[in-house]
C-alpha positions as CSV (number, residue, x, y, z in Angstrom):
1,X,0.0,0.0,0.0
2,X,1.4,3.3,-1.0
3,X,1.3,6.0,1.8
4,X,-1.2,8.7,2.5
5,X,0.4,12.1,1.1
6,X,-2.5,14.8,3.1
7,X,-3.0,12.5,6.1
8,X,-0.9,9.9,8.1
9,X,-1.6,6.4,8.6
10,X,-0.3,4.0,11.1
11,X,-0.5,0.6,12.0
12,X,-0.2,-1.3,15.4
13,X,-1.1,-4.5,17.6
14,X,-4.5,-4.7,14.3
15,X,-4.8,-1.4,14.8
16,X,-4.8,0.9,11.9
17,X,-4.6,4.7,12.7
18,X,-5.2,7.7,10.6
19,X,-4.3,11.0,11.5
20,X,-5.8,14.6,9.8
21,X,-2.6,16.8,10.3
22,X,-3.1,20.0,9.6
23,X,-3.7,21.2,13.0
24,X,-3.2,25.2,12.5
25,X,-6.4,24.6,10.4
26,X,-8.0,22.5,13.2
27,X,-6.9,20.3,10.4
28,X,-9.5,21.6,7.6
29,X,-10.0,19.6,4.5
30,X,-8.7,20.1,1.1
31,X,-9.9,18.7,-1.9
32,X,-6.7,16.7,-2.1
33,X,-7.8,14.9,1.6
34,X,-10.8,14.6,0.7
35,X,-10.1,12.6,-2.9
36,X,-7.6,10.6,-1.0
37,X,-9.1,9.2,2.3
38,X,-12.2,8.6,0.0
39,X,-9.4,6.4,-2.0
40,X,-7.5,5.0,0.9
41,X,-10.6,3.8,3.0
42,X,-11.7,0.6,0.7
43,X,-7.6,-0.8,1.1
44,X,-8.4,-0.8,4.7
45,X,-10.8,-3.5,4.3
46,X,-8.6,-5.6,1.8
47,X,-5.7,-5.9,4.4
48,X,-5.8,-8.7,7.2
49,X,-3.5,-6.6,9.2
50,X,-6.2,-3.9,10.2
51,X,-8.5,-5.3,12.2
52,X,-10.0,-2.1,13.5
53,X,-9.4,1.4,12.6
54,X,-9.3,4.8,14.6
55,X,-9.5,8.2,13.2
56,X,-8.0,11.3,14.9
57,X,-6.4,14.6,14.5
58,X,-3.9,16.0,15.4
59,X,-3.6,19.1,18.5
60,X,-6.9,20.7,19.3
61,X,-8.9,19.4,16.7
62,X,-10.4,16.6,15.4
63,X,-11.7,18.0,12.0
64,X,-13.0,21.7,11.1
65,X,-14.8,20.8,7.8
66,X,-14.2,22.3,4.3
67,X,-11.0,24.8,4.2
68,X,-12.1,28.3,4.0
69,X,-10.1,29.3,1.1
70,X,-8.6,26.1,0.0
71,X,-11.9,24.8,-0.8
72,X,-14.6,27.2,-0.5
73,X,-13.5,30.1,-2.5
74,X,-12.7,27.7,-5.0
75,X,-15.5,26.5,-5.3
76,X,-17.7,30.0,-6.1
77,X,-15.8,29.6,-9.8
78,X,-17.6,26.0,-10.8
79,X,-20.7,25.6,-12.1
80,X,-23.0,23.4,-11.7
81,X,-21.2,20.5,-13.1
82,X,-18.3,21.3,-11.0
83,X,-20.0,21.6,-8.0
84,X,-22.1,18.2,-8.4
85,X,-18.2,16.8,-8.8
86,X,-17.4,18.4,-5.3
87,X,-20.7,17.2,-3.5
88,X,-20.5,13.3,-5.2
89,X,-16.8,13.3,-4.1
90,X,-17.4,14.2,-0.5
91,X,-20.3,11.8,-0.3
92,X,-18.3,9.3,-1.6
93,X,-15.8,9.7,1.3
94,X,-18.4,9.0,3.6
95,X,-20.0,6.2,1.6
96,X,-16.0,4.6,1.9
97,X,-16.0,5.2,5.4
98,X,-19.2,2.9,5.9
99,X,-18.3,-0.1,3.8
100,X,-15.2,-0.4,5.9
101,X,-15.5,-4.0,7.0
102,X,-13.3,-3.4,10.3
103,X,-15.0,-1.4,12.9
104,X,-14.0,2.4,13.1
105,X,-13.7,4.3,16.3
106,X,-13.7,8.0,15.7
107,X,-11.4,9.6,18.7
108,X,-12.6,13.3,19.1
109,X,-10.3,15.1,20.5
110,X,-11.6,18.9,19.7
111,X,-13.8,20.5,17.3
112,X,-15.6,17.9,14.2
113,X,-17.8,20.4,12.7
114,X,-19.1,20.3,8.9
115,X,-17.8,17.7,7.0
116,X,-15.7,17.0,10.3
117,X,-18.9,16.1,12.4
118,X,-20.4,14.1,9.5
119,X,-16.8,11.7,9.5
120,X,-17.1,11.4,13.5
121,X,-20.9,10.3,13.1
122,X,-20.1,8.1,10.2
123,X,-18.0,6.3,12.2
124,X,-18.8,3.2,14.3
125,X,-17.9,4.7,18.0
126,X,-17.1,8.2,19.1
127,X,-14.9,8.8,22.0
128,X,-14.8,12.4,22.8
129,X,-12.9,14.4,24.8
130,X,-14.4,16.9,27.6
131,X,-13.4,19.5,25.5
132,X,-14.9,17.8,21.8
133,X,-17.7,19.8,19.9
134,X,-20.1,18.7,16.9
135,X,-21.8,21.3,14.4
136,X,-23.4,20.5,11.6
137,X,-23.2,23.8,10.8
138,X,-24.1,23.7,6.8
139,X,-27.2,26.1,7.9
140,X,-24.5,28.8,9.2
141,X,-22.8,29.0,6.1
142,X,-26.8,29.0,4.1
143,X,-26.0,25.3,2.7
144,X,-28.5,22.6,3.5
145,X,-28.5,20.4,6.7
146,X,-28.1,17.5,4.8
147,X,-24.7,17.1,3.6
148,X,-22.7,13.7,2.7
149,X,-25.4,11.2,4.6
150,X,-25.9,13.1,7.7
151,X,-29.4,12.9,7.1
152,X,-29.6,9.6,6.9
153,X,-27.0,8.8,9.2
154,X,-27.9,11.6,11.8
155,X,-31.4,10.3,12.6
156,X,-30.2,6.5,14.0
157,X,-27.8,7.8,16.3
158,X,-29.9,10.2,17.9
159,X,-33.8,10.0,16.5
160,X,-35.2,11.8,14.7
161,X,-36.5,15.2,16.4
162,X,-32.8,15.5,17.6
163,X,-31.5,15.0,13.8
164,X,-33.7,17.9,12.8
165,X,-33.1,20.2,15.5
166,X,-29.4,19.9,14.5
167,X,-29.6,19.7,11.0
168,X,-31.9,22.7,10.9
169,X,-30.6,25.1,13.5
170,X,-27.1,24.4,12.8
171,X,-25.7,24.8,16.4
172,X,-22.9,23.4,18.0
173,X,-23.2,21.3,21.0
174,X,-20.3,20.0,23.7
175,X,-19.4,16.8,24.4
176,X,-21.6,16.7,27.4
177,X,-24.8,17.6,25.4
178,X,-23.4,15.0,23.1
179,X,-23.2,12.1,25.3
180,X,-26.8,13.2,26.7
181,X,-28.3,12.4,23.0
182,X,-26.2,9.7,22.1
183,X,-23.7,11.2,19.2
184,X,-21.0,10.5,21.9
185,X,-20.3,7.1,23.3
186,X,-18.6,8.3,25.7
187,X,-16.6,11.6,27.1
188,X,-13.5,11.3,28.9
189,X,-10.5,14.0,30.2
190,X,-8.7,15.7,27.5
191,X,-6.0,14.4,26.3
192,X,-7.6,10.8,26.5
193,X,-9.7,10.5,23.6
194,X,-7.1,9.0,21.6
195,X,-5.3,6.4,23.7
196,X,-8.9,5.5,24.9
197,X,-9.9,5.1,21.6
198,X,-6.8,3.3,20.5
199,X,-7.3,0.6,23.8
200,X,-10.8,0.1,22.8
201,X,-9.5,-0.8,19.4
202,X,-7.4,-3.0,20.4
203,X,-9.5,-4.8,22.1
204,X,-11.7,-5.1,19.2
205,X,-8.9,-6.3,17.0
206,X,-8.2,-9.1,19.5
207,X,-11.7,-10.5,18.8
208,X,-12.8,-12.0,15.9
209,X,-12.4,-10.0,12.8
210,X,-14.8,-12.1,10.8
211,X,-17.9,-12.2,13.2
212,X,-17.2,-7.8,13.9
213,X,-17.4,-7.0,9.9
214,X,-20.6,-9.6,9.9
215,X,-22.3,-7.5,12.7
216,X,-21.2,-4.4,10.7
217,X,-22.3,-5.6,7.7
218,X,-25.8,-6.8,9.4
219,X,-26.4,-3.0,11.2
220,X,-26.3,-2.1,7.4
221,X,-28.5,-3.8,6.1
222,X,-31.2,-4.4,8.3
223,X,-31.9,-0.8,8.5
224,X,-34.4,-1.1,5.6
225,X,-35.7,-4.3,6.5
226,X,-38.7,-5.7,8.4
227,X,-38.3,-7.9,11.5
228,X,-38.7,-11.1,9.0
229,X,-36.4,-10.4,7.1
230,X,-33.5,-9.1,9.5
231,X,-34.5,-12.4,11.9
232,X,-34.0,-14.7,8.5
233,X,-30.8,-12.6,7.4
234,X,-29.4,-12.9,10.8
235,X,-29.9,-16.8,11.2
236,X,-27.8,-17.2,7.8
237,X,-25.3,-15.1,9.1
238,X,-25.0,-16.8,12.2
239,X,-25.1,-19.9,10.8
240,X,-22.0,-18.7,8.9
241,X,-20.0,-17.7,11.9
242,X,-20.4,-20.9,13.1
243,X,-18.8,-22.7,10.3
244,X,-15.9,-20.7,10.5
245,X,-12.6,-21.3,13.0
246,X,-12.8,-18.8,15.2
247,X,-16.4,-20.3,16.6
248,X,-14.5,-23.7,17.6
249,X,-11.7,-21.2,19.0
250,X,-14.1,-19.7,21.6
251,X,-15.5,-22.7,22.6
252,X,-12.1,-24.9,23.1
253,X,-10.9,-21.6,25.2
254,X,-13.8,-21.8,27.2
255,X,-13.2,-25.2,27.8
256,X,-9.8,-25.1,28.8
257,X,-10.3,-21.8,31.1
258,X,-8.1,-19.7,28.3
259,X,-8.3,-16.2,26.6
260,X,-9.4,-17.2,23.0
261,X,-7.0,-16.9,20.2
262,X,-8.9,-15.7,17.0
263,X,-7.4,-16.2,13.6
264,X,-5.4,-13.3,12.6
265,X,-5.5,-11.7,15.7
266,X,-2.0,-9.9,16.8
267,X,0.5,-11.9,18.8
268,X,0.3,-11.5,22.5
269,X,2.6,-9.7,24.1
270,X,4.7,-11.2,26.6
């Protein structure tokens, strides 16, 4: 895998970690991060290294959204062509983000407003520091609400009166406020976000890697189906599960009074 150029990627212990840095900006997006996360996020689920991701940035900030004059100036000279180019591309991002089969822990360590709040609720788990703060703030700027899936996404975190009370009013809430609704998982000190985030990861990338990107793939899809159908759907994936290794795995540790060993998983340390 070539490396990132406009963000920086890491991997450790299963744990793949990637880093906005361009913290003078509250690391803002260019078009250039933008076109390459949206590229780099589908490797991440063709690798049997990364079994779980976390996504960060760097100093105060988690993400500010679109870069002031890097992007948005720009963008006042496309036309309509040009601007339906912008809009896919961004979307796309977040479409990548969702198909990742690993599961992605977003660790908030400041401001994740705009397109930055929409990657932190695209995520699977947000852990957010005292100091974190989400804005979907397209309304502030006279842009509509519903930007890159946070419309769709928005709505089954928090239901659906919260969604439009954010997606309308544009405000931005702390981390406390956050927690209260559900956007955050959880708030801890600053300065902790990320090596909680990181710990939780690890944890996850200890575990079966084949039964987490079924349950990810399962939350998916059952979102637009009726109980029937996600209790059938469910019984074939489970059925699958328990044909491969990692079911046996569980069940001889459990026997023998051991920590399970699940294919793939990193090497213990000693």
């Amino acid at each position: 895998m070539t490396a990132p150029k406009s963000f920086r990627f890491t991997l450790e212990d299963g744990v793949g970690l990637v880093t906005f840095e361009r913290p003078k900006t509250l690391n803002s997006l260019t078009f250039e991060v933008y076109g390459e996360l949206r590229d780099f996020l589908p490797t991440l689920s063709e690798r049997a290294d990364v079994r779980a991701v976390v996504i960060t940035g760097e100093g105060r900030g988690f993400c500010s959204g679109g870069d002031r004059e890097a992007i948005i100036a720009e963008l006042f000279a496309r036309d309509a062509q040009g601007l339906l180019e912008f809009t896919r591309m961004t979307g796309a991002l977040i479409r990548n983000l969702r198909r990742v089969r690993r599961p992605v822990v977003a660790a908030v360590n400041g401001v994740a407003v705009g397109a930055g709040s929409v990657i932190a609720l695209a995520c699977d788990v947000r852990i957010c520091a005292q100091s974190a703060r989400f804005g979907f703030i397209f309304p502030q700027v006279g842009l509509c609400g519903a930007d890159m899936g946070a419309a769709y996404l928005l709505p089954r975190v928090v239901g659906l009166g919260r969604a439009n009370e954010l997606l309308f009013g544009g405000d931005v809430i702390g981390a406390d406020e956050a927690y209260r609704i559900g956007l955050a998982n959880r708030v801890v000190p600053d300065g902790e976000a990320l090596p909680q985030a990181m710990a939780y990861a690890r944890k996850l990338a200890n575990g079966p890697a084949f039964a987490h990107a079924m349950t990810k793939q399962m939350i998916e899809d059952e979102h637009t189906m009726t109980l029937d159908a996600a209790i059938e759907s469910e019984a074939q994936a489970q059925a699958i599960c328990m044909l491969h290794p990692d079911f046996k795995a569980a069940y001889e540790a459990a026997v023998q009074k051991r920590p399970p060993r699940f294919a793939g998983a990193p090497e213990p340390k000693s």
